[in-house]
C-alpha positions in Angstrom: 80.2 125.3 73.6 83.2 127.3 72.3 86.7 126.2 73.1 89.1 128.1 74.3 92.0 125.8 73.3 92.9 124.9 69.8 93.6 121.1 71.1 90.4 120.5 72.7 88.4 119.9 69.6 91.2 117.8 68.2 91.5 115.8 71.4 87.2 115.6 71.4 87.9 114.6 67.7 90.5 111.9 68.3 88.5 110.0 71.5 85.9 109.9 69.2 87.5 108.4 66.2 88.6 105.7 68.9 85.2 104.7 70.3 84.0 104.1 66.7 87.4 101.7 66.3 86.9 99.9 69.4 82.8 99.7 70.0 82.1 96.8 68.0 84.6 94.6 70.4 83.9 95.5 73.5 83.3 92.2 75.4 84.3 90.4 73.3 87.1 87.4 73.0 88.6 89.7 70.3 88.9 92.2 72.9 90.7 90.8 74.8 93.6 89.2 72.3 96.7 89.8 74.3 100.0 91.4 73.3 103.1 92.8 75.1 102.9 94.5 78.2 103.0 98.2 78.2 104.8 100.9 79.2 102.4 101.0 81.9 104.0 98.0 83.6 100.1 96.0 82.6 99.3 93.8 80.1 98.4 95.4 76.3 95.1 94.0 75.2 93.5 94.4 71.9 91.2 97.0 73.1 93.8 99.3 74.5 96.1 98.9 71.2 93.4 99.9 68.7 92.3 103.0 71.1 95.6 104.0 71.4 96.7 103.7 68.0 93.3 105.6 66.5 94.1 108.4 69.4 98.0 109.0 68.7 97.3 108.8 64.4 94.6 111.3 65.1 96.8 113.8 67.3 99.8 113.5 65.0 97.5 114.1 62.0 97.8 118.5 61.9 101.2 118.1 61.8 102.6 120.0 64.9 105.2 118.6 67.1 104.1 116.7 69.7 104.9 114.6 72.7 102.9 112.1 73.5 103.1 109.8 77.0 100.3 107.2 76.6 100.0 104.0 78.5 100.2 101.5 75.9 103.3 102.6 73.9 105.3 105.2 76.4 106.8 108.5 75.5 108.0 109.8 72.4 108.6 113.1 70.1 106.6 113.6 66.8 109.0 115.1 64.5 106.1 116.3 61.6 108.9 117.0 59.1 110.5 113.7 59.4 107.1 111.9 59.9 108.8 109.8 62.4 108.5 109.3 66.3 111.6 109.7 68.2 111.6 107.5 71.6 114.9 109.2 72.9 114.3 112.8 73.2 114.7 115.6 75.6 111.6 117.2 77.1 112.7 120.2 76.5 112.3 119.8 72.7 108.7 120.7 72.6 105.9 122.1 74.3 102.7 120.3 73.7 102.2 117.7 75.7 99.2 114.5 75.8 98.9 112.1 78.6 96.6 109.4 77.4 95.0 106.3 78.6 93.2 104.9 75.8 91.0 102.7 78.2 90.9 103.3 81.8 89.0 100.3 83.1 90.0 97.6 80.3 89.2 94.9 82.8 85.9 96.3 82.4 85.7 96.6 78.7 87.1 93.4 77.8 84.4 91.4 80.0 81.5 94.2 78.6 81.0 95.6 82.1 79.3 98.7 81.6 82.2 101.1 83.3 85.0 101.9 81.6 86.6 105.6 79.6 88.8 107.0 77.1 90.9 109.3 78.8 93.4 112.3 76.9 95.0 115.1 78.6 96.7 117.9 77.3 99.5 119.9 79.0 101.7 123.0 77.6 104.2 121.6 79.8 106.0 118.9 81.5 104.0 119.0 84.9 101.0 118.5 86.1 100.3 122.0 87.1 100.6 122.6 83.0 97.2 120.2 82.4 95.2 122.9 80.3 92.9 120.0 78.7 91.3 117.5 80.4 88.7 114.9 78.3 87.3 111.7 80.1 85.0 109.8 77.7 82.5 106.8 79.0 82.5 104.4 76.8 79.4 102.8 77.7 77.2 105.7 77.7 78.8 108.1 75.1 78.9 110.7 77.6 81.5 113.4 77.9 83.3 114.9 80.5 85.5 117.8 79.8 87.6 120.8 81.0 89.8 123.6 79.9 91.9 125.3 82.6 89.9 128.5 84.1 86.8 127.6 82.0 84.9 125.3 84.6 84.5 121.7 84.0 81.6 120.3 82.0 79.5 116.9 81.5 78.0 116.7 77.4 78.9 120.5 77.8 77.0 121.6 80.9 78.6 123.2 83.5 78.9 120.9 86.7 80.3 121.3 90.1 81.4 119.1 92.9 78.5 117.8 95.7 78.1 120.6 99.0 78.1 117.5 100.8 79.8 118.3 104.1 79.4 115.4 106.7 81.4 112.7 105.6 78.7 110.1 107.2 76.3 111.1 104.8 79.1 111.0 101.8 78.4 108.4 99.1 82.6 107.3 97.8 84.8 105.3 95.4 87.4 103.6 95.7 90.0 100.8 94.5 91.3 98.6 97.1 93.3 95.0 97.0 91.1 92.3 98.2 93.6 91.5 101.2 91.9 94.8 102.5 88.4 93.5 102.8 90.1 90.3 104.3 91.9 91.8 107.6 89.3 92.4 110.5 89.4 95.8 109.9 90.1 98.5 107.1 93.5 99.6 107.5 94.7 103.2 108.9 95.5 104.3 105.1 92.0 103.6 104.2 90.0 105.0 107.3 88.1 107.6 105.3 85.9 104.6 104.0 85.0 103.7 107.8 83.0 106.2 108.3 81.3 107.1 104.9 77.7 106.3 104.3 78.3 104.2 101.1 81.2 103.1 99.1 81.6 101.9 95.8 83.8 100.1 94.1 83.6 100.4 89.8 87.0 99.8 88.2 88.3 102.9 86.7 89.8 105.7 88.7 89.2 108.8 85.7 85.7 107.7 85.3 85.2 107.6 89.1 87.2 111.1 89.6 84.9 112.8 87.0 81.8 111.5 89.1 83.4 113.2 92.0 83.2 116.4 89.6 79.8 116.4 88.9 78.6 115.3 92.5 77.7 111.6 91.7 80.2 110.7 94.4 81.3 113.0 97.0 85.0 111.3 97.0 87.4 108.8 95.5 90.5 107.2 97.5 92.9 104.9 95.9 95.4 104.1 98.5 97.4 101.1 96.6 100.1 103.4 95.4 99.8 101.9 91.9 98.0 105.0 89.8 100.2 106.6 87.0 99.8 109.4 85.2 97.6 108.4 82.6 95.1 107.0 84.8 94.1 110.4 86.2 95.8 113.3 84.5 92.5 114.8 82.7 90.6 114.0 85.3 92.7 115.6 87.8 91.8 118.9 85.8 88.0 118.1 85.6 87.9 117.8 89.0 89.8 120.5 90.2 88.0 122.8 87.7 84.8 121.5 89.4 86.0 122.6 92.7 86.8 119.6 94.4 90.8 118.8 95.8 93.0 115.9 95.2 95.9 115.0 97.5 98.1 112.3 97.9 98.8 109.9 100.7 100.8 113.0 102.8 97.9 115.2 102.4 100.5 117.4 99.9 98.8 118.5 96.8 99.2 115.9 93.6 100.9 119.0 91.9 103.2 119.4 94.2 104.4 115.8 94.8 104.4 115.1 90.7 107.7 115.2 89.1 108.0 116.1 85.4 105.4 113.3 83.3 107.0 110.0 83.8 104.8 106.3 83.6 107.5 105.4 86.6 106.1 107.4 89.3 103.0 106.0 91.0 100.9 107.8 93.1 98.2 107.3 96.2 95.0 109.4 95.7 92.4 111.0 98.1 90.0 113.0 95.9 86.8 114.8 96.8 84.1 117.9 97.3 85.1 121.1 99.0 83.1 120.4 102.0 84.7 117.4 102.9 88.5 118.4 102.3 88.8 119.4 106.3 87.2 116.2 107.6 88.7 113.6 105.2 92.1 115.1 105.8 92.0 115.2 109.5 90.7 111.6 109.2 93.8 110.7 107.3 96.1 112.4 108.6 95.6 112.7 111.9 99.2 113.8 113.1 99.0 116.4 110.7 95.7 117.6 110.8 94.8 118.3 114.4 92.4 121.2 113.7 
């Protein structure tokens, strides 16, 4: 597979210099040494740190500037002349931006449950609508899912495309819920999507379970909780898109068009899925507004 973008081998380059950092811990009580909490707002585990670290060195290593907004360490400039990050810095300063999670699914990792990714994003610009590299990597079974803005979205470099699926009783979802939801008599109004799909699933890390939406595994993700940052689905929001699916927030707006410039503050609601379930799951959410 050629790449059309001069990041996307770097960024390929970098997840993998991180999986060989972290593999040899996963599960394990060294895994999950603790450390400060994050820019994130969560608590910075052992795994996360090394990922992160091996990710950023890795980026920074050809020496252009960069910014990087990751969920372990925050924002800052790379200045290549003066070697040194700058954490006060204007956006405007530079073009290149990477929006990394170094693991999406830690809980997973650190307990060795088999469902957890590396995630790096690369934008040439402050927005969302500027993604032009998405990278999602699974840990646990070395797989790789990747796209490049107007190139198509691939899995280990085949081409994949959301599911036709079109009847949302036959859909197979994802989702992340609190367990107060399972606990009220029924699932709430923000959540009635899951009602009337056939299964649902719940696995623990929202890029991994986007990019299964991508490649028709699931016909949709939801993740109502209005906890989700940046990091947690930037590339995947391309991979998916590039796949043909949609992903909306809890208004039924387009992500793009709610999302500010690339901030860890903002949080977000999701409702991701296939083409042929957009209408459906949109009137089913949205009722008020989507009467048709």
């Amino acid at each position: 597979m050629d790449y059309s973008n001069k990041w996307t081998e770097r960024i390929v380059v970098a997840i993998q210099n991180a999986f060989l950092e972290i593999k040899n811990i996963i599960g394990t009580k060294e895994a999950n040494k603790k450390h400060t909490i994050g820019a994130g707002g969560d608590l910075t585990l052992e795994i996360d740190k090394r990922a992160e670290s091996i990710i950023i060195d890795s980026l920074e290593s050809y020496n252009e500037p960069i910014i990087i907004i990751s969920e372990e360490i925050g924002k800052f400039f790379w200045d290549p002349v003066a070697k040194k990050r700058f954490f006060n810095f204007d956006f405007s300063i530079c073009s290149d931006f990477f929006i990394i999670d170094p693991i999406d699914g830690s809980t997973n990792a650190k307990r060795g449950i088999p469902f957890s990714c590396i995630s790096v994003a690369y934008a040439n610009g402050p927005t969302l609508s500027d993604i032009q590299v998405g990278a999602v990597f699974n840990i646990e079974t070395e797989d790789l899912f990747l796209a490049e803005k107007g190139m198509g979205a691939f899995f280990n470099k085949n081409p994949i495309q959301c599911s036709q699926t079109k009847k949302l009783t036959s859909s197979v979802g994802g989702t992340d819920m609190h367990i107060r939801d399972f606990c009220e008599p029924k699932i709430k109004q923000k959540n009635i999507v899951l009602k009337y799909a056939r299964k649902v699933r719940i696995m623990g890390s929202s890029a991994l379970e986007i990019c299964l939406v991508a490649d028709g595994s699931l016909d949709f993700y939801i993740d109502f909780r209005g906890i989700s940052r940046i990091c947690d689905f930037a590339a995947a929001y391309l991979i998916v898109k590039e796949a043909g699916g949609f992903i909306i927030d809890d208004k039924g707006q387009s992500i793009s068009v709610s999302t500010n410039n690339f901030s860890l503050d903002q949080r977000y609601n999701l409702l991701v899925g296939c083409p042929g379930l957009e209408k459906i799951m949109k009137k089913k959410s949205f009722p008020n507004k989507y009467k048709s």
